[in-house]
C-alpha positions as CSV (number, residue, x, y, z in Angstrom):
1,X,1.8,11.9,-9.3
2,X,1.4,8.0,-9.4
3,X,-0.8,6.4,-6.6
4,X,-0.2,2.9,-5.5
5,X,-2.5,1.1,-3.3
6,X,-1.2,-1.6,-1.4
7,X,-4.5,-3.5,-0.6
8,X,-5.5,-7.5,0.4
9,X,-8.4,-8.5,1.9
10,X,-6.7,-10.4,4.3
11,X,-4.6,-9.8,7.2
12,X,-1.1,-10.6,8.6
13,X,0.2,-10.4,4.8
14,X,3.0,-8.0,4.7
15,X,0.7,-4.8,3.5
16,X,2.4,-1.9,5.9
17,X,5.6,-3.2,5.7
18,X,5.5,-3.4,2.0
19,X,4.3,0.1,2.0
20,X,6.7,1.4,4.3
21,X,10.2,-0.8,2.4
22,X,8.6,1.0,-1.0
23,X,7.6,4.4,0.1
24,X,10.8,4.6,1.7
25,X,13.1,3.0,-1.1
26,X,11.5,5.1,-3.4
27,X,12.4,8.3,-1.0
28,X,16.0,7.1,-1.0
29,X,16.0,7.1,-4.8
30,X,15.1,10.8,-4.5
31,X,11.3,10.6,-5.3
32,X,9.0,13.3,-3.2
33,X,6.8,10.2,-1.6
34,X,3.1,10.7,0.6
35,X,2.2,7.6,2.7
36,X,-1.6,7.8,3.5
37,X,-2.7,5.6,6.5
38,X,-6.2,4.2,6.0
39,X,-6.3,1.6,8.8
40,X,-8.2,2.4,11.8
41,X,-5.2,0.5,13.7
42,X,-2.9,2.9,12.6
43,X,0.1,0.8,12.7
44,X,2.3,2.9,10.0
45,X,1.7,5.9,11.7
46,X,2.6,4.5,15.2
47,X,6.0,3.0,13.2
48,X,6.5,6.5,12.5
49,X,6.3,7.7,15.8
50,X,3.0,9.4,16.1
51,X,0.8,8.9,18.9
52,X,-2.0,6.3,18.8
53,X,-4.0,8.9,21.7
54,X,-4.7,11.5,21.2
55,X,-4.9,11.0,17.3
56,X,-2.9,13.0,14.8
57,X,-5.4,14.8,12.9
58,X,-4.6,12.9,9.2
59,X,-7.3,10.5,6.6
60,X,-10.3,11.1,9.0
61,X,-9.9,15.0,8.4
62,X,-10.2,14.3,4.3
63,X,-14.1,13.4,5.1
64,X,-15.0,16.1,6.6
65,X,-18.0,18.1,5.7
66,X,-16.2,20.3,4.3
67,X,-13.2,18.4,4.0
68,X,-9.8,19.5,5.7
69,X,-7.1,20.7,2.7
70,X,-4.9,17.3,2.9
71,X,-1.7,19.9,2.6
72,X,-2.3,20.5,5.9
73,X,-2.2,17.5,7.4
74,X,1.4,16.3,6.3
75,X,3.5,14.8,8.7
76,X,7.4,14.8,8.2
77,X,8.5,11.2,8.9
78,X,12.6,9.9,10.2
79,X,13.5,9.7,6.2
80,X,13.7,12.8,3.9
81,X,11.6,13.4,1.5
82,X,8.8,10.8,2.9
83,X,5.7,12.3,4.4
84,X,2.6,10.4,5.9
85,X,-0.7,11.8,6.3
86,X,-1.8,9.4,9.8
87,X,-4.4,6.6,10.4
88,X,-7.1,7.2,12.8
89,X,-9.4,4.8,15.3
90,X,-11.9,6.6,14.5
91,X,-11.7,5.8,10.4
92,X,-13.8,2.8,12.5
93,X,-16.8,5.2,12.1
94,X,-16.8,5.9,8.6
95,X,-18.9,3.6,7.0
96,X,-21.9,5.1,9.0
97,X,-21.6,8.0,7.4
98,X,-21.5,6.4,3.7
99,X,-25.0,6.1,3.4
100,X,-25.9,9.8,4.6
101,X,-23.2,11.6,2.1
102,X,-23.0,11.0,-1.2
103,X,-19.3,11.3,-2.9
104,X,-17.6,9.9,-0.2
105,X,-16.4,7.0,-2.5
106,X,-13.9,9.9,-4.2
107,X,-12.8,11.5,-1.4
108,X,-9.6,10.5,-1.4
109,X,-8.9,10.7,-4.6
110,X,-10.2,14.5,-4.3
111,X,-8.1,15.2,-1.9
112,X,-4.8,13.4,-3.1
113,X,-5.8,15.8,-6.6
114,X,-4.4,19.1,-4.4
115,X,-1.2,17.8,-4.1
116,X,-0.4,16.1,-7.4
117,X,1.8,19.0,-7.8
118,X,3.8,18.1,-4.8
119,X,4.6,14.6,-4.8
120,X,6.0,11.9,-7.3
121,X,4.4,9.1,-5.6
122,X,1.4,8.5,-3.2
123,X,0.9,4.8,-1.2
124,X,-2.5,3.7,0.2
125,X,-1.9,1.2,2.7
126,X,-5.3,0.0,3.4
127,X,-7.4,-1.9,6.3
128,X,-8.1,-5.8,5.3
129,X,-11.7,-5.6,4.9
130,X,-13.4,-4.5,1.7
131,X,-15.7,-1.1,2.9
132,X,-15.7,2.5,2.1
133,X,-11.6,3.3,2.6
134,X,-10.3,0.5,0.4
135,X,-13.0,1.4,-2.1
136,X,-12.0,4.8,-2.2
137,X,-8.1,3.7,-2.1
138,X,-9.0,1.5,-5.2
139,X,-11.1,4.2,-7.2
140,X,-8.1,6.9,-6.8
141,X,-5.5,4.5,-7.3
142,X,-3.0,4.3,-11.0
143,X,-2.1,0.4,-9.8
144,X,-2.7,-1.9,-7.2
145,X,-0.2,-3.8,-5.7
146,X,-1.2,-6.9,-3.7
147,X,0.9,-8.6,-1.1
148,X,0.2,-11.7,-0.7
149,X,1.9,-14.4,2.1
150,X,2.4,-17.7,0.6
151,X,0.7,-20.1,2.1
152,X,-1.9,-21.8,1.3
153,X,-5.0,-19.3,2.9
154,X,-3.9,-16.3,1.8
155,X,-4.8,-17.3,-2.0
156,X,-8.6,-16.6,-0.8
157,X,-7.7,-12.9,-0.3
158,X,-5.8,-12.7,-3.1
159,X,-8.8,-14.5,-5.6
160,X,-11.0,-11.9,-3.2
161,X,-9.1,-8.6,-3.9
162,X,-8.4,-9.5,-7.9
163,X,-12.8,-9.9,-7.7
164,X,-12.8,-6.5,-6.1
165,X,-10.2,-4.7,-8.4
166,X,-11.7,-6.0,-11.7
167,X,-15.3,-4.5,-10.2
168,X,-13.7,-1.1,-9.6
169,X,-11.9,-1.0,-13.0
170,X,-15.4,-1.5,-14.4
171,X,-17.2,1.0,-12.3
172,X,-14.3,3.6,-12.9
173,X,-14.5,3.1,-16.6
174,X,-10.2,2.8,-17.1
175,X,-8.3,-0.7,-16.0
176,X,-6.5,-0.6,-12.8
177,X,-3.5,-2.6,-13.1
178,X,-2.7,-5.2,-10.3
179,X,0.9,-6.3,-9.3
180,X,1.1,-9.1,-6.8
181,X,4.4,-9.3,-4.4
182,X,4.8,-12.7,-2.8
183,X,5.8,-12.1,0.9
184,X,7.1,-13.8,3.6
185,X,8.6,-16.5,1.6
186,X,10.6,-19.2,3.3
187,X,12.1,-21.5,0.8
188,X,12.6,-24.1,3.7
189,X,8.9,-25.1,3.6
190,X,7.3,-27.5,1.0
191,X,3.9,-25.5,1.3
192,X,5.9,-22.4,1.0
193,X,7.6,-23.3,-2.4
194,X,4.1,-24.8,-3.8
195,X,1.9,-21.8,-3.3
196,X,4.4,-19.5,-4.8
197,X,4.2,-21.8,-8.1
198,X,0.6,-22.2,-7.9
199,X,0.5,-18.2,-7.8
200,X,2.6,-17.8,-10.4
201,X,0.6,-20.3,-12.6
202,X,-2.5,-18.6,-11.7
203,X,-1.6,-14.6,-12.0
204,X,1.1,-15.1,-13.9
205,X,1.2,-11.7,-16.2
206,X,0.5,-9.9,-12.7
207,X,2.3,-11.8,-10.3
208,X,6.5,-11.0,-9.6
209,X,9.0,-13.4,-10.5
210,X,10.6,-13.1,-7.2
211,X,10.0,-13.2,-3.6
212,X,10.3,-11.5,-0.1
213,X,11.7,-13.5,2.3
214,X,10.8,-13.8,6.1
215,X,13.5,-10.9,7.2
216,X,13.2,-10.6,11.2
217,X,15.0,-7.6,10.6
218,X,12.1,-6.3,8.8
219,X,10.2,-5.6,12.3
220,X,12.7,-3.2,13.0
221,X,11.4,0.4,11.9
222,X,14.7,1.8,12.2
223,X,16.1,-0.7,9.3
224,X,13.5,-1.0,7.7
225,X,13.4,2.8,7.0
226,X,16.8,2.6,6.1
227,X,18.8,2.3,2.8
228,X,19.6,-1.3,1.9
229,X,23.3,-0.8,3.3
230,X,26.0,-3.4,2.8
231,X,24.3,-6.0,5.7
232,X,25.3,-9.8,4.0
233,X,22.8,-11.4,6.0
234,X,19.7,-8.5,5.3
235,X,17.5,-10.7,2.9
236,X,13.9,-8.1,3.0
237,X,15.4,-5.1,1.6
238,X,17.1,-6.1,-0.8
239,X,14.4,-7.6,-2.2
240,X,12.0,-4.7,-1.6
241,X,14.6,-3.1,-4.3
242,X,14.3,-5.4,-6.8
243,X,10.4,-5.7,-6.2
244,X,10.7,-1.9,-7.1
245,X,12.8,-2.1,-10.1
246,X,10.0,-4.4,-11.1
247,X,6.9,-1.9,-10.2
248,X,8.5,0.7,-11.9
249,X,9.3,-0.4,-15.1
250,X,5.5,-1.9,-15.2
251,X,4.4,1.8,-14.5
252,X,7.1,2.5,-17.9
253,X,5.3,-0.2,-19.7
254,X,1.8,0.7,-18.9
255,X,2.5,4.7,-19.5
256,X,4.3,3.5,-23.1
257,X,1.1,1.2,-23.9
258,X,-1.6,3.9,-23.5
C-alpha cells in the first residue's frame, strides 16, 4: 500500500478536494483506495455524507489507549471501492495528550500497517496547522503531495510545509518525496500566471507542469465523485486525471530508483 498525504500549512488551498478528485479517480481506475480524515472540521467526511454530531467513530479512535483496530472503523463511501475512515471535532484535543503518551507521533502509521493488506492506496488529508496529526500524516507517509493556490500568499505555506517535510525526512531516516499541484488556477489573472512560473522556477523537479483550474463544478460532491464523463465545459477533473497520470509515474520512477 502507497500512502499519500495531501498536506499545506495553509488554508483555503484545494487540500480535500484534491484528495477527494484523487482518491476517487484512482477508485475509478480500479484501485482499493482508504481516505483518512485528520481535520477536526471534518469536511470530507461530511462530503461523504456522515454526520458532523454525533461523530462517526473514525481517526480519534486510532489514539486510543489501546487503540481501536482501524479495520473497524471503515466507512463505505457513494463510489466503489473508496472507503474513508472519518474526521472528528474532537481530533481538537489531541495535542494535549502528546506530551503524556509517548509514540503517538506513529500512530497512524501503526494503524494504516493492519491494513496494507487491504488497500492499494491510502490519502491523508490533513488540518492546516503543523501539530501532532500532520506530523504523524508526514512520518507514515511514501510521498507528499502539496496543493498549493496560486497566488501570491500561499507561496509562504508552501516554503513552510517543504521546511517541515525536509525535517521529517531527516528525523525518519528515508526521503519523503514532495509533489506540488498548483490549484485553482485562473489563467485570466496576471498574478495568477506569475506565481505559477515563480513556482515552477522555484520547485521545479517537484512542482507539476500543469494546472487545476477554478472548476465551480468542483463544489459539487456528486461530480466531483464522479468519473470525468464527456462534460466539454468540466475543466477540474480532467485535470485531476492528468495530475494523476503524473503522481503515478513519479511513484514508478521513485520505486525504479531505489
Amino acid at each position: 500500500m502507497r500512502i499519500w498525504t495531501i498536506a499545506n500549512q495553509k488554508g483555503g488551498v484545494g487540500k480535500t478536494t484534491t484528495t477527494l478528485a484523487l482518491g476517487s479517480r484512482l477508485a475509478h481506475r480500479g484501485f482499493r483506495v482508504l481516505l483518512l480524515d485528520l481535520d477536526p472540521h471534518a469536511s470530507m467526511t461530511q462530503a461523504l455524507g456522515l454526520a458532523a454530531e454525533p461523530p462517526t467513530p473514525g481517526v480519534l479512535e486510532l489514539f486510543d489507549e489501546p487503540p481501536q483496530p482501524i479495520a473497524g472503523l471503515r466507512r463505505s463511501t457513494p463510489v466503489e471501492g473508496l472507503s474513508l475512515i472519518a474526521g472528528q471535532p474532537g481530533l481538537a484535543t489531541l495535542e494535549r495528550r502528546a506530551g503524556q503518551r509517548p509514540g503517538l507521533g506513529r500512530a497512524l502509521g501503526v494503524a494504516l500497517s493492519d491494513v496494507a493488506h487491504a488497500y492499494d492506496y491510502a490519502l491523508l488529508d490533513c488540518p492546516p496547522t503543523l501539530g501532532l496529526l500532520m506530523v504523524n500524516a508526514l512520518a507514515a507517509a511514501d510521498r507528499l503531495i502539496v496543493p498549493t493556490q496560486t497566488e501570491p500568499l500561499a507561496q509562504f505555506g508552501l516554503q513552510g510545509i517543504a521546511r517541515t517535510a525536509a525535517m521529517v525526512s531527516r528525523s525518519r531516516a528515508r526521503p519523503l518525496p514532495i509533489s506540488i499541484l498548483p490549484t485553482l488556477f485562473d489563467k485570466r489573472t496576471r498574478v495568477a500566471t506569475d506565481t505559477l512560473a515563480e513556482m515552477r522556477t522555484r520547485f521545479e523537479a517537484q512542482s507539476w507542469n500543469d494546472a487545476v483550474p477554478v472548476d465551480t463544478r468542483l463544489r459539487d460532491i456528486h461530480h466531483l465523485l464522479g468519473p470525468d464523463g464527456n462534460d466539454s465545459q468540466a475543466r477540474g477533473l480532467p485535470a485531476y486525471s492528468r495530475a494523476l497520470d503524473w503522481l503515478l509515474a513519479s511513484d514508478h520512477l521513485d520505486e525504479v530508483a531505489s
